[in-house]
C-alpha positions as CSV (number, residue, x, y, z in Angstrom):
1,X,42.8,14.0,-11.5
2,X,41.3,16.5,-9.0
3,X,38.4,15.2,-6.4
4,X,34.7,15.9,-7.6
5,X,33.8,19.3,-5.9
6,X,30.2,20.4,-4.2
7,X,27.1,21.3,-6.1
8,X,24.1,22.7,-4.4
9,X,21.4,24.8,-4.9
10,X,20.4,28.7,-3.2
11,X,17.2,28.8,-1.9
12,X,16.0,30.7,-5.1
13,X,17.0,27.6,-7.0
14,X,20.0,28.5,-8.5
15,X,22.9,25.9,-8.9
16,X,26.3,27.0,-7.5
17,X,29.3,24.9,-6.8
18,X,31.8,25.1,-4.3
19,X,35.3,23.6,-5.5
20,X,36.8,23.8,-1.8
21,X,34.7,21.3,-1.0
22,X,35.0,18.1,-2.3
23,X,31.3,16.3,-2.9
24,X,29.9,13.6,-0.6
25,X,27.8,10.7,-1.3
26,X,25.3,9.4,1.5
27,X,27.2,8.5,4.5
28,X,29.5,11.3,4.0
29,X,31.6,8.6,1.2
30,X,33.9,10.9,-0.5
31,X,33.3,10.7,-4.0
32,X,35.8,10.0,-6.2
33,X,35.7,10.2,-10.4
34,X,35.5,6.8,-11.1
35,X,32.2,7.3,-9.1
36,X,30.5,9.5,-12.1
37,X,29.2,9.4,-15.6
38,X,28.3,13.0,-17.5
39,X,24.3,13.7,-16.5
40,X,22.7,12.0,-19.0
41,X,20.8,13.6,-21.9
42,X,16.7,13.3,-19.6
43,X,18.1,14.0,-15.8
44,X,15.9,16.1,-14.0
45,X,18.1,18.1,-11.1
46,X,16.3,18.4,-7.8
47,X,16.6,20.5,-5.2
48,X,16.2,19.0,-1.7
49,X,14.3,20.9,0.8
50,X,15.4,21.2,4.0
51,X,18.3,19.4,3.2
52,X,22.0,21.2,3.9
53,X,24.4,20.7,1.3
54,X,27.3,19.3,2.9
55,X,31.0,18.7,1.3
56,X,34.7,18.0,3.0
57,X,37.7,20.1,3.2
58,X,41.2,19.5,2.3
59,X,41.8,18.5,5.6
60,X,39.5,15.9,5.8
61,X,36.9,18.3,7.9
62,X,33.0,17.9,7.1
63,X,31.4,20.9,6.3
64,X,27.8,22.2,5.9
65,X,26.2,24.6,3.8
66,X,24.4,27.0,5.7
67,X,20.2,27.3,5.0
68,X,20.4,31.1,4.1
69,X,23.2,29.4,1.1
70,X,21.4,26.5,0.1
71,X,20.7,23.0,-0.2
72,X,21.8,19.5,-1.0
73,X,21.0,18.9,-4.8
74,X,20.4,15.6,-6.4
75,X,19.8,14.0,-9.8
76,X,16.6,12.0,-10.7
77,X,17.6,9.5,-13.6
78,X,15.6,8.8,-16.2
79,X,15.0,5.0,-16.7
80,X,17.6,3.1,-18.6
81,X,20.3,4.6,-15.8
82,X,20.9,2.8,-12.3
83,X,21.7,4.9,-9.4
84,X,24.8,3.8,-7.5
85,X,25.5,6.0,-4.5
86,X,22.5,8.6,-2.6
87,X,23.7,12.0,-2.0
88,X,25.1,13.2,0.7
89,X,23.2,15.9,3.3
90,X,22.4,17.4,6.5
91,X,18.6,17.1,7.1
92,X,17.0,20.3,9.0
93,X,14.8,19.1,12.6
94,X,11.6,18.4,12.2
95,X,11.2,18.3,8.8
96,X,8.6,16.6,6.6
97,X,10.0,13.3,4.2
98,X,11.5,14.3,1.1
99,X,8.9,13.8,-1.8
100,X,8.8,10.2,-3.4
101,X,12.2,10.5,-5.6
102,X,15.0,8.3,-6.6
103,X,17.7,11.1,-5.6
104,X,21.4,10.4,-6.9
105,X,24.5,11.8,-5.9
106,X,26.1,14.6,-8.1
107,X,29.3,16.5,-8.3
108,X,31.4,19.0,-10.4
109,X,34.4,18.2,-12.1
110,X,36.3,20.8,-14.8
111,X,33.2,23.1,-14.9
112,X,30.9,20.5,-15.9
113,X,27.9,18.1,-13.8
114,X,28.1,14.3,-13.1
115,X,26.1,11.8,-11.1
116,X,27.0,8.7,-9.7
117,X,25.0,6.3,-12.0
118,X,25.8,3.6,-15.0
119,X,23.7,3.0,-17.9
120,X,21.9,-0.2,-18.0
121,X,19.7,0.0,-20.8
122,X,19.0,1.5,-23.7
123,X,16.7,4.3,-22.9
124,X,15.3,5.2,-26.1
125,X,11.8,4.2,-25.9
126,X,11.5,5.7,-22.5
127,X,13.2,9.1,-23.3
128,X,10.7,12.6,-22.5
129,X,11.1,13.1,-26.9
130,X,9.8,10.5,-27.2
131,X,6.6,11.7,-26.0
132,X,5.7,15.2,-27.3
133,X,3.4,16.7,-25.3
134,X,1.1,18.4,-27.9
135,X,1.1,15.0,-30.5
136,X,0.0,13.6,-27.0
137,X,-2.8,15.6,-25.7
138,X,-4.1,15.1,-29.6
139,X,-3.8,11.6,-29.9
140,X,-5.7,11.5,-26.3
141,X,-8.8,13.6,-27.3
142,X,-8.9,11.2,-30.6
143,X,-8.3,7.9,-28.1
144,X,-11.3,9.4,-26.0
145,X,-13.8,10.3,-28.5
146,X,-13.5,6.8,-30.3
147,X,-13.6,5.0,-26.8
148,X,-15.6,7.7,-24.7
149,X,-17.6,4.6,-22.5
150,X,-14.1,3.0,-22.0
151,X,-12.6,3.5,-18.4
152,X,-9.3,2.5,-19.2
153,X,-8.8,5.1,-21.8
154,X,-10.3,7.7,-19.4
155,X,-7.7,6.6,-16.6
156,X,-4.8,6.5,-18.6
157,X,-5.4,10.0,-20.2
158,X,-5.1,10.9,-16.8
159,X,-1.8,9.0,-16.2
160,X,-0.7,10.1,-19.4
161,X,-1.2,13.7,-19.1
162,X,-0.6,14.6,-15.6
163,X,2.2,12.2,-14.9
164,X,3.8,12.0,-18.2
165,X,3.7,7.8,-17.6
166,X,5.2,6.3,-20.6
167,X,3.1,2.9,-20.8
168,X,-0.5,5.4,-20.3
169,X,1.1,7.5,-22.7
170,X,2.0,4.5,-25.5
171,X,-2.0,3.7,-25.1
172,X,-2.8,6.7,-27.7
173,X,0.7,6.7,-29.2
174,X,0.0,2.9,-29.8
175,X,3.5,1.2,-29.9
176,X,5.5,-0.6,-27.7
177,X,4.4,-1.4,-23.9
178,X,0.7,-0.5,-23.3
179,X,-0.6,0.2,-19.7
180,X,-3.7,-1.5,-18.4
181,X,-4.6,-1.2,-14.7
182,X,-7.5,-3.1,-13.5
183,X,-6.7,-3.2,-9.6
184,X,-7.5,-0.6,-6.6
185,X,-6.8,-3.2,-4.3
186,X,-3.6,-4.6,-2.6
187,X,-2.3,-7.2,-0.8
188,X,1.2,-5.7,0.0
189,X,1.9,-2.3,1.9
190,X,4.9,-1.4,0.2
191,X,6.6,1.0,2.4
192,X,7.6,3.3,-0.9
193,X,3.7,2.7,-2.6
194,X,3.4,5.5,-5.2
195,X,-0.2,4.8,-5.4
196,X,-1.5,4.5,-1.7
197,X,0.2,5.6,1.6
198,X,-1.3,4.7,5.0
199,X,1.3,7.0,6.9
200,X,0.1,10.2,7.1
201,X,3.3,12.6,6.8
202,X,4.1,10.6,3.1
203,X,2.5,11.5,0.1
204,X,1.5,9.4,-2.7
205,X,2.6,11.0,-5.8
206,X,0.0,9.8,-8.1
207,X,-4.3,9.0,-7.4
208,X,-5.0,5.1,-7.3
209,X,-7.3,3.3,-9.8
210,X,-10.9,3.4,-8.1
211,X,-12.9,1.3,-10.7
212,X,-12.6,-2.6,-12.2
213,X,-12.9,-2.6,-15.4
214,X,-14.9,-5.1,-17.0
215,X,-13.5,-7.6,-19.3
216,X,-14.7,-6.3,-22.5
217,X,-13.0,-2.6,-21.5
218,X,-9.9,-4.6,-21.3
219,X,-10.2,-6.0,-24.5
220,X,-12.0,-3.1,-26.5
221,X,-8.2,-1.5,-25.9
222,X,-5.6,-4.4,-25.6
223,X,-6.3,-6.3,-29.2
224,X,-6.1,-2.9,-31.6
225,X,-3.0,-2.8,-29.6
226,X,-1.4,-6.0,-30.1
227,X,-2.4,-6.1,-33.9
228,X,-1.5,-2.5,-35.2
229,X,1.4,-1.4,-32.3
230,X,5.2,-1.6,-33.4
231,X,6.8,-4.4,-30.6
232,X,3.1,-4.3,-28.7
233,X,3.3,-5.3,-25.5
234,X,-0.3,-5.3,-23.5
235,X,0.9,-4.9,-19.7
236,X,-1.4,-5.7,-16.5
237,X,0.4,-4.1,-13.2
238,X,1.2,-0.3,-13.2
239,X,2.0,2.4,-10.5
240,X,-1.7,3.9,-10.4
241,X,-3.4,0.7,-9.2
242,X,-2.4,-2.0,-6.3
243,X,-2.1,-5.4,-6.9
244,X,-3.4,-6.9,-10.4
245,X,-3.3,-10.6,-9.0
246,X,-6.5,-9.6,-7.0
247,X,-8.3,-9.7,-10.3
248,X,-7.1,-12.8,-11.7
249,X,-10.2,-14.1,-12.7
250,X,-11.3,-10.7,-14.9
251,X,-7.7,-11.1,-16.5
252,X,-7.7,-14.6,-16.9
253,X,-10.9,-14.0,-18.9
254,X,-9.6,-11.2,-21.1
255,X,-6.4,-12.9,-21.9
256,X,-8.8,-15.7,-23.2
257,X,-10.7,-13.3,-25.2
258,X,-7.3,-11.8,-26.9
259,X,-6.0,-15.1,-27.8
260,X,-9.0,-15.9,-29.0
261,X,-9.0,-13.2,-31.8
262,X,-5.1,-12.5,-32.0
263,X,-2.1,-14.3,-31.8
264,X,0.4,-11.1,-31.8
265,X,1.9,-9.3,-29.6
266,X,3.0,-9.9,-26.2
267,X,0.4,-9.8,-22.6
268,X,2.8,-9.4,-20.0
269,X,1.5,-8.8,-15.9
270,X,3.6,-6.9,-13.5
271,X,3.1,-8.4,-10.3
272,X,4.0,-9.3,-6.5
273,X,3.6,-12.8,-7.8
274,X,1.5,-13.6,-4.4
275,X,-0.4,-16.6,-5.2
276,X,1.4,-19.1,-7.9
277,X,-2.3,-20.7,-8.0
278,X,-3.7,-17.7,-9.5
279,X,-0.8,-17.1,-11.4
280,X,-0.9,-20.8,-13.0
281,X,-4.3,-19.8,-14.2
282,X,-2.7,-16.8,-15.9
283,X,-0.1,-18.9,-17.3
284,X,-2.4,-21.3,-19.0
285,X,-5.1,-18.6,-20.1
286,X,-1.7,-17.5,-22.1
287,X,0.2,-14.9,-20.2
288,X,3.9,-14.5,-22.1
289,X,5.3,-12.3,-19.9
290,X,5.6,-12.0,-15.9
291,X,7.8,-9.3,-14.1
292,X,7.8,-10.0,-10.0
293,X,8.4,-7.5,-7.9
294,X,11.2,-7.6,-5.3
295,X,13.7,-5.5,-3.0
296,X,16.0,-8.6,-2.1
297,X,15.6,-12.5,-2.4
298,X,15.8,-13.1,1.2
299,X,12.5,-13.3,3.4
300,X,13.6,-10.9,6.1
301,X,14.3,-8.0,4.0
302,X,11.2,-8.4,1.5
303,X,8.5,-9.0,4.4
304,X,10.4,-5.9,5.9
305,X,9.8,-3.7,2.9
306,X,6.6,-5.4,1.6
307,X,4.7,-6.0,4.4
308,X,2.2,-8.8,2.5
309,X,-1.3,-9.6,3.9
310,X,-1.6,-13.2,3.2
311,X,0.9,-14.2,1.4
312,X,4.7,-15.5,2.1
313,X,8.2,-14.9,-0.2
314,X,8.2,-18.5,-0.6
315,X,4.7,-17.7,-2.4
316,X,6.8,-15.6,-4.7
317,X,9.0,-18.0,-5.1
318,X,6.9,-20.5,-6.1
319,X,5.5,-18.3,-8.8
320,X,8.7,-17.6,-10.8
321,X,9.1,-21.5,-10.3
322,X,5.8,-22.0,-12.5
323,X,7.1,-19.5,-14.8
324,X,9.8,-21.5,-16.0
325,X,7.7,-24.7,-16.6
326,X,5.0,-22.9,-17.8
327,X,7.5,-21.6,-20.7
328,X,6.6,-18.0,-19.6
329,X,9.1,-15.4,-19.8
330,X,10.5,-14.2,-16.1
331,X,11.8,-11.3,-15.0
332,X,11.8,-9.3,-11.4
333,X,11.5,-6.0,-10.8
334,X,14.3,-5.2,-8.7
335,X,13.7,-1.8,-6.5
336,X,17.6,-0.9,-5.9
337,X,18.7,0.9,-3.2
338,X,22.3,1.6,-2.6
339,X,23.5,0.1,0.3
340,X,21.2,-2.3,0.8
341,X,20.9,-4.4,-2.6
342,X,24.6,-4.6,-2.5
343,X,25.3,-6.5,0.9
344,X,26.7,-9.3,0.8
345,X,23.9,-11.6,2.2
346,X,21.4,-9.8,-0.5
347,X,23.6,-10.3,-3.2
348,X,24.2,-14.1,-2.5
349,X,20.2,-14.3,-2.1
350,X,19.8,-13.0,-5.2
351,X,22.0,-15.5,-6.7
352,X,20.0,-18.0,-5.1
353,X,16.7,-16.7,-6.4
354,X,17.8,-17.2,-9.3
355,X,19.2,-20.3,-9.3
356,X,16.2,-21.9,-7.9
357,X,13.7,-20.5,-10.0
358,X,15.5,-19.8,-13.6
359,X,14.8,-16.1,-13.8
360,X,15.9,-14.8,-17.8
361,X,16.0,-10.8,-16.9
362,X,16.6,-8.9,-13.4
363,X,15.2,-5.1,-14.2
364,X,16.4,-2.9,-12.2
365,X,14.6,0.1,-11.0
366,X,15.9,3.0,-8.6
367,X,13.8,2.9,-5.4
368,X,12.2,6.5,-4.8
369,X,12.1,7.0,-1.4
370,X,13.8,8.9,1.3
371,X,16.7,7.3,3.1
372,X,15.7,8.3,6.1
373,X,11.9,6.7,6.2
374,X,13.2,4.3,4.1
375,X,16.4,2.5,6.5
376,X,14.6,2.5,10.1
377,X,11.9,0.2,8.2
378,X,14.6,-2.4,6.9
379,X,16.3,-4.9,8.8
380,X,20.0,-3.7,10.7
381,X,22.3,-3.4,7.4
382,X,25.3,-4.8,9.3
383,X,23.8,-8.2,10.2
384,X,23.9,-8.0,6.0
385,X,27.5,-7.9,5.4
386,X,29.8,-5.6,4.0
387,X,28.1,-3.5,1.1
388,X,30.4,-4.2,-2.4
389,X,28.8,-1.2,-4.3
390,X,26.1,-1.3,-7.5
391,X,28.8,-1.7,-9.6
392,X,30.2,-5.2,-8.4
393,X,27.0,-6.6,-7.0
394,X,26.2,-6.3,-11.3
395,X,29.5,-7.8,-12.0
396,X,29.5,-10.7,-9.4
397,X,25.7,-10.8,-11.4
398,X,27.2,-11.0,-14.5
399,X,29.9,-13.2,-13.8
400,X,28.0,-16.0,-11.2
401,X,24.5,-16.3,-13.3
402,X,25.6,-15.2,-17.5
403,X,22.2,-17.0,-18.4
404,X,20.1,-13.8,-16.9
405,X,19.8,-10.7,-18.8
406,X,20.4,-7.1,-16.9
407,X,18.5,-3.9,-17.9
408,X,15.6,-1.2,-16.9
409,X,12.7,-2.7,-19.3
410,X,10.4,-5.6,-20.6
411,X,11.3,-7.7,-23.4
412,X,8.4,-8.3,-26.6
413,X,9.4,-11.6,-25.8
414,X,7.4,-14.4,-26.7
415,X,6.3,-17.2,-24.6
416,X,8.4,-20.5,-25.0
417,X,6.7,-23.1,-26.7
418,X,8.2,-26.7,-27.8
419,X,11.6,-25.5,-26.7
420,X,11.8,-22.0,-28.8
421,X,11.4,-18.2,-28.2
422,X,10.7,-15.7,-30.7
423,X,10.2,-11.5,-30.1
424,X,6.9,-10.2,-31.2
């Protein structure tokens, strides 16, 4: 079978391919077929500015794509697919950071595209059809005229309709996982925060939350939703707002409140699992599910990349712990990043993490960042072992821990009680 060839793009935007060259991956890694799936029905291609395409000759030579050609091209997956190698490329001096992406490696082969990626979900409910833009924007105007006082609904039309964000989105759809933010402030300073950036050359790619909403808000929305929606999940923790722990108290009390009046559904928080106390409080108000997020389970490399105010890993830890004794459903929310979540050192802290805490589902979810303001920030990758590659650190996953579920999305799971789990 012949080698994967270049694809890049002109400056106009147009896609060309080079089959002289045969495609690189980041780290000018050749790529080989058994690299590649067919672009899947969703991928967005992306031009990358500033970037020179680059590919390899038959003789082994590296060569580069001039600027008055084109540039390096990459894939941006939609959710359900995990990226498993970067694309290749030569950046241009003093050039700004590529926008806030998760860029994957892609290639021709027999006149058609590929990308290096594997599908580890089923994508269905996240899919673009699945969220027509003009059945949106009508179901919106409806949402906002019922709930015109309500914050939440104003802030999610905004998410919804400017960002295309499938939790604002199922809001007015009402189905499935439902987004409530209710946090402008943070206690982490992620270096890839899609919501707040203190650097000023990086670029947020969507406005932070700048109100609290008040309990009742939270509840006018969340219990038509876990009554009415198909597989409702109501979900604290979401990519326009900063840490939802920080309002503990104003959840704890709205969880109350739903409970109170509904037993359906499922109230899940997507967190940084910071304080266990506050979690605990979360847990018994009757939180189902809890998805932590994390780069790695060692310390070094998720201070590194997390940068918490007030707050250790071990805190995190401990959080997941209560989980499992709590009978709550935990996941984490694993920000992959060829390279680096395949070492062997993170691979054998993972294992750990979830040996000492009981974790039932790793999510994985493609890091958008660029490499190159991304690496410098992270401890030195050698001291991490050799990297295996995304698809054997899933296998050695798979194989090692068989009790923990691997995918892209929450479950409608139920919290345990008296030993049993049900879905919603």
């Amino acid at each position: 079978m012949s080698n994967p060839y270049l694809i890049y793009s002109t400056p106009d935007g147009e896609i060309r391919e080079e089959p002289r060259l045969q495609a690189l991956a980041f780290g000018d890694r050749p790529l080989k077929p058994a690299d590649l799936i067919p672009l899947p029905d969703g991928v967005t291609l992306s031009m990358m500015p500033d970037r020179l395409a680059v590919g390899l000759k038959r003789n082994g030579e590296r060569q580069v794509i001039g600027k008055t050609r084109g540039w390096a091209m990459a894939a941006l997956l939609p959710i359900g697919f995990t990226r498993t190698l970067l694309p290749a490329y030569e950046k241009v001096p003093d050039t700004e950071p590529l926008p806030f992406f998760g860029y994957s490696a892609i290639a021709g082969m027999h006149g058609r595209l590929y990308v290096a990626a594997l599908k580890t979900d089923n994508p269905h409910k996240w899919h673009p059809r699945a969220f027509n833009k003009h059945t949106l924007e009508q179901l919106v105007r409806e949402k906002q005229a019922t709930y015109s006082a309500n914050r939440i609904v104003q802030q999610h039309a905004h998410c919804a309709l400017d960002y295309a964000c499938p939790t604002a989105s199922n809001l007015f759809f009402g189905r499935w996982e439902m987004a409530i933010a209710v946090s402008p402030g943070c206690n982490s300073r992620c270096i890839g925060c899609i919501s707040k950036q203190e650097e000023d050359n990086l670029i947020s790619p969507q406005d932070r939350l700048t109100f609290i909403p008040s309990v009742e808000e939270i509840v006018e929305v969340a219990i038509p939703h876990l009554e009415q929606a198909e597989e409702a999940i109501v979900s604290f923790g979401q990519g326009c707002e900063g840490e939802p722990l920080l309002q503990w108290r104003r959840i704890e009390l709205a969880i109350r409140a739903m409970r109170a009046r509904t037993d359906k559904g499922v109230i899940n928080i997507n967190t940084n699992g910071s304080n266990p106390r506050w979690v605990q409080r979360l847990y018994d108000a009757g939180l189902d599910t809890i998805r932590v997020s994390t780069i790695s389970g060692h310390p070094e490399t998720y201070t590194a990349y997390y940068r918490p105010i007030g707050y250790s890993f071990e805190d995190v830890k401990e959080s997941l712990r209560r989980a499992g004794d709590a009978g709550v459903h935990s996941s984490i929310n694993l920000l992959s990043f060829p390279g680096l979540v395949d070492r062997e050192r993170e691979v054998e802290s993972l294992l750990s993490l979830i040996k000492e805490t009981g974790l039932k589902l790793i999510q994985l979810r493609n890091l958008n960042i660029d490499p190159e303001v991304f690496l410098p920030r992270m401890p030195d990758l050698d001291s991490m072992g050799k990297a295996l590659g995304i698809p054997a650190m899933l296998e050695i996953l798979r194989r090692e821990a068989p009790e923990v579920e691997i995918g892209n999305f929450t479950r409608p799971v139920k919290r345990q009680l008296v030993g049993s789990s049900t879905e919603a």
